[in-house]
N, C-alpha and C positions, 0 to 999 in steps of 0.2 A: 509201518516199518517196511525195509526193503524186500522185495521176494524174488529172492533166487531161483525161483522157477519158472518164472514169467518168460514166457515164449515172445521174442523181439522180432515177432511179425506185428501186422495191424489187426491181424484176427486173435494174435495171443497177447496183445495191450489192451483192446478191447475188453477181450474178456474177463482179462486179468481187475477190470473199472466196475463190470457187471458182476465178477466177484468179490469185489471190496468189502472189509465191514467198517473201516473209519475214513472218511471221504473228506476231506476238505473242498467247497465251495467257495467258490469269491465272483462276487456282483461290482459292479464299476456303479459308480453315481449315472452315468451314462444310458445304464438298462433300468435303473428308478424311475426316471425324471421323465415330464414331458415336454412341450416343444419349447416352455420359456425357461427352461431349466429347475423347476420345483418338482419336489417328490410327487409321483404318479403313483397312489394308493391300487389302483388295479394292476401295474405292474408287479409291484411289490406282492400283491395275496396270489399269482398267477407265480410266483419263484416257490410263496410260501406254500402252495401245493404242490409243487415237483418234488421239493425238498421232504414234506409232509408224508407220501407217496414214498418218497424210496426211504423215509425212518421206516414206514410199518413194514417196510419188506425187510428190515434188520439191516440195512444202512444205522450208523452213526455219521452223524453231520456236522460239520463246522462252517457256519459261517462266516466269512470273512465281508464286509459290508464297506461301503463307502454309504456314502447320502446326509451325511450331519450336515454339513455347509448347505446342499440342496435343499432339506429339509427345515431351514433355519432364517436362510434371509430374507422369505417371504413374511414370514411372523414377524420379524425384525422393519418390515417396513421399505427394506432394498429391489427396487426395482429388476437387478441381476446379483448373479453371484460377486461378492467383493472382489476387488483383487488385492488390499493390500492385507499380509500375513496379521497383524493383530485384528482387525477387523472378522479375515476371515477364521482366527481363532474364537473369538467372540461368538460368531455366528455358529462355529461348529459347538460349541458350548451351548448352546439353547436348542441344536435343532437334533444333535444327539439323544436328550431325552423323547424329544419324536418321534425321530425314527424307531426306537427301542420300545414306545406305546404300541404305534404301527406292527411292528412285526409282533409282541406281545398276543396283539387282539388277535393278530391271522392267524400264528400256531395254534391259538387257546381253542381255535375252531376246528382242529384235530386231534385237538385231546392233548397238546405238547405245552411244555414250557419252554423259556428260553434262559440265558444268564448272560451279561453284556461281562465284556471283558475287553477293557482299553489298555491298548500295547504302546510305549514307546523303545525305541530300537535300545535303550542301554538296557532292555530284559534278555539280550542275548549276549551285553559284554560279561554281566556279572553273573555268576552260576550257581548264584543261592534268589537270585530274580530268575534268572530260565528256570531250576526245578521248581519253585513257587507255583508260577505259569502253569508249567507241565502240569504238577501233580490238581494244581485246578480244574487244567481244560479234563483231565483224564477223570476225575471225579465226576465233573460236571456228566460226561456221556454215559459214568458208571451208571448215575442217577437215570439214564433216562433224557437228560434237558439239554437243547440243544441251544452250544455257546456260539454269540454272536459277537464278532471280534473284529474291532478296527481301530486303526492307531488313535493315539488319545494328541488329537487337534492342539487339545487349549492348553495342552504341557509341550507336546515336542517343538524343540527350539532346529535352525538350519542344522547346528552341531550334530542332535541327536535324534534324526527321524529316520522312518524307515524310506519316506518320499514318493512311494506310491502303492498301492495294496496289493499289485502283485505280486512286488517284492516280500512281502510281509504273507501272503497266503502262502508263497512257499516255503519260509521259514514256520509258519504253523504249521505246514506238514510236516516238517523233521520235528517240531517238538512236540507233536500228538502220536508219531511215528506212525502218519497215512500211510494205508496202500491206495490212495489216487488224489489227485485233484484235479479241480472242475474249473477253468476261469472261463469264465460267463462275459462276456460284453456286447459291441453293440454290430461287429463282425459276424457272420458266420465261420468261417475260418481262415485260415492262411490261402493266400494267392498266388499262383506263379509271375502276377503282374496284378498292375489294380482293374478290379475288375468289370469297369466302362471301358477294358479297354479289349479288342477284338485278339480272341485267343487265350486270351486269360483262364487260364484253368485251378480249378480250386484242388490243391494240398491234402488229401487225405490222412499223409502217415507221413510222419519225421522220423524216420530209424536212425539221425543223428542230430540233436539238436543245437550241439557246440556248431559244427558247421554249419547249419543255418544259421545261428547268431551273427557267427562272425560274415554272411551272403551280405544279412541286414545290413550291419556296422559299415559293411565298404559301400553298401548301394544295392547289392545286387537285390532288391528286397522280395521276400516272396508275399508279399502284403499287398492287400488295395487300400490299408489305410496309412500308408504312408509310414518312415522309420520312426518317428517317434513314440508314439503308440504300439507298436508293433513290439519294439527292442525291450520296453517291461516287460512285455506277456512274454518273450522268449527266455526273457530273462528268470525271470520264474518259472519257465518250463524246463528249462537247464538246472536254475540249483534245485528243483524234484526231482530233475533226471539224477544228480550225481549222487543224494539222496535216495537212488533205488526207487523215487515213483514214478507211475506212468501218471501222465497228462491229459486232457482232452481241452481245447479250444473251441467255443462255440458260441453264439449267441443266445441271447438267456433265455426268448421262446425253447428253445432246445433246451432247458433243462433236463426235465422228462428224460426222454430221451437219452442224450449224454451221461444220465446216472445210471441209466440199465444197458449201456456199454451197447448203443445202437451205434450205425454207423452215421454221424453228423460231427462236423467241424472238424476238426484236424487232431487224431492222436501223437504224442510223442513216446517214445519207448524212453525206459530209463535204462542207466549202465550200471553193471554191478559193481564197480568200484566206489563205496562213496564214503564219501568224505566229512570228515567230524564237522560238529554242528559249530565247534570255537573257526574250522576251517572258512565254511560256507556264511557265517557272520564276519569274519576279514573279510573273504572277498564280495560279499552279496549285498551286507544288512549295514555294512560301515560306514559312512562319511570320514575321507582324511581331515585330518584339522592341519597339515599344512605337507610337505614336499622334499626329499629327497635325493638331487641330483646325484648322478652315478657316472665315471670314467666310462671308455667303453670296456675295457676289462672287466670292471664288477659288472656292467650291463651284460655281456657274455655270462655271467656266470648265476648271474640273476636267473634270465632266461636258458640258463640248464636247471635249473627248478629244487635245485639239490643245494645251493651252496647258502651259507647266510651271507648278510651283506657287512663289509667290517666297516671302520672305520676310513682305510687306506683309500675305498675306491670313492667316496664322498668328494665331489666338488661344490658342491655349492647346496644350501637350504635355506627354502620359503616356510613360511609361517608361522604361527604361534601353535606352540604344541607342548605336551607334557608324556613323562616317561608313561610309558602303557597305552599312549592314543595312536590311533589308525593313522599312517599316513600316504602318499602316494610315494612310490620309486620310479625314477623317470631317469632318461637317455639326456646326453647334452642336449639334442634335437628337441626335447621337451615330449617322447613320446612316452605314453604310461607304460612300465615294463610288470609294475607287481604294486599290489596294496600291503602294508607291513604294520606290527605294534611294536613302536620304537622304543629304545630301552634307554633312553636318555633323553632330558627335556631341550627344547630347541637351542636356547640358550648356551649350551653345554656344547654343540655340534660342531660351531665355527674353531672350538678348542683342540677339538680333535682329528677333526677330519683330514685327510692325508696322509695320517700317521698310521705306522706300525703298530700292532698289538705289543711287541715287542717295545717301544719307542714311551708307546703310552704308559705299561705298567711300572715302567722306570722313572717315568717324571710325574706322572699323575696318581701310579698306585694298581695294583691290580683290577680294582672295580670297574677300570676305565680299557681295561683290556678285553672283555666281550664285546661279542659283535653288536652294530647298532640296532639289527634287525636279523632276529635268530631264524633259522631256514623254517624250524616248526612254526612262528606265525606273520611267516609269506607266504602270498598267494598268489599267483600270477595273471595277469588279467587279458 
């Protein structure tokens, strides 16, 4: 949960990580694997004693895990990781109960259990699947057993995934309600430049992390590993932040460490304003199923953050969509202004659009007179 007291220096986010008692962790495929891309068993029991270590110091821990695909298309006979999505669902189907052996035997050599729990992203549109989740993962730590959690490969479709596990370990910290999380990769931390290059100094402490995201997004990146890789893990240290957790970045020899709020890889401070969990799944956890051009009027008022979007300032709509699915809100220019859950299926859009509320409930009926997208589920991007 968020903590209001947490001192938004780097010595009182720190400490705020060394005082944690439920901690979410997340591992990349990246810090598993070795050089031909297959699960690396002494990586993996080198995590499972940091993790092991800070349970008995009364740490609760969550896993968040990648490695099924890695773990899998060796058995299977593939020379590399697949690249095409059924293939690579298949693989993560077989190599999932592996990894889950794997980490099984390592805790079991601390005396711990573990419980797999596979996420696809509509556990956060529907909120009888989010409390489901919750009151699992919170059972699970009551017990004692620390859940291991990664999206479920061989069900999520492009529609409904989370698309990469940083996104998805920061939505398990708002629904286990962490005070911190760990993302572990193959970085030590953030970079004022990449760092073969002369000058380059390493990032300590983010006491704002919206504006480093947005440094990334234009370029200016404070990474050595380049914006794409970079822009998840921010990304997920942003929806913790707005969520009230603090963050730490580091590479996953630093586990250790990173859990007892030493000083390695890059902390972020969280802000205390934060934002509901139906908020942080609009703009974070959701895939648009299609698009929403806007006048520049509605776009003005879009980006005052406060108004819904109606029908009148709609020009134009892409793709196949249904009332309640995520869509994007964009400028004529085509630039994203806001993620929204529309209240009319696509179809319906070309009928309306242009029109008055006023115009609409006289020819079409009142139903037709709310906005397409109500200000409560916008989000601005």
């Amino acid at each position: 949960m968020s903590n209001p007291e947490i001192e938004l220096t780097e010595d009182g986010v720190r400490r705020s990580i060394r005082e944690a008692r439920t901690i979410v962790v997340k591992v990349g495929s990246s810090s598993l694997t070795d050089a031909s891309g297959q699960l690396d068993v002494q990586k993996l029991r080198a995590l499972v004693s940091a993790i092991s270590h800070a349970q008995m110091q009364g740490a609760r821990i969550v896993l968040v895990s990648s490695g099924a695909i890695a773990a899998g298309f060796g058995l299977l006979g593939f020379a590399e990781r697949p690249k095409d999505v059924p293939t690579q669902q298949a693989t993560a189907s077989v190599g999932q109960g592996l990894l889950m052996a794997q980490y099984e035997a390592a805790f079991s050599q601390f005396g711990f259990r573990v419980g797999q729990m596979l996420l696809t992203a509509d556990v956060t549109i529907s909120p009888s699947r989010y409390r489901n989740a919750q009151r699992t993962m919170l059972r699970l730590l009551e017990l004692g057993v620390i859940p291991i959690v990664n999206e479920n490969d061989a069900l999520s479709s492009n529609e409904i995934r989370f698309g990469d596990n940083d996104r998805l370990a920061a939505l398990v910290a708002n629904i286990v309600r962490a005070e911190a999380l760990v993302l572990l990769t193959d970085v030590d931390s953030l970079y004022t430049a990449p760092p073969s290059e002369p000058g380059a100094k390493r990032v300590s402490f983010v006491p704002d992390v919206t504006r480093a995201l947005e440094e990334v997004k234009v370029g200016a990146s404070v990474s050595g590993v380049g914006t794409g890789g970079m822009v998840t893990k921010l990304e997920a240290a942003h929806v913790a932040a707005v969520s009230g957790i603090p963050t730490v970045l580091t590479c996953a020899r630093n586990a250790g460490p990173a859990l007892a709020g030493d000083a390695v890889g890059t902390a972020f401070a969280p802000v205390h304003t934060r934002d509901s969990s139906r908020r942080l799944w609009i703009g974070f956890a959701s895939n648009p199923h299609g698009t929403l051009v806007v006048d520049s009027g509605a776009a003005k008022a879009v980006r005052g953050g406060r108004a819904s979007l109606l029908a009148a300032g709609i020009v134009g709509v892409r793709g196949e969509f249904s009332a309640t699915d995520p869509v994007w809100i964009d400028d004529e220019q085509g630039n994203h202004l806001a993620k929204g859950l529309v209240a009319f299926d696509a179809e319906e859009i070309p009928e309306i659009m242009g029109r008055t509320s006023d115009e609409l409930e006289e020819s079409l009926g009142r139903q037709y007179a709310h906005p397409v997208v109500h200000r409560d589920n916008l989000v601005l991007v």
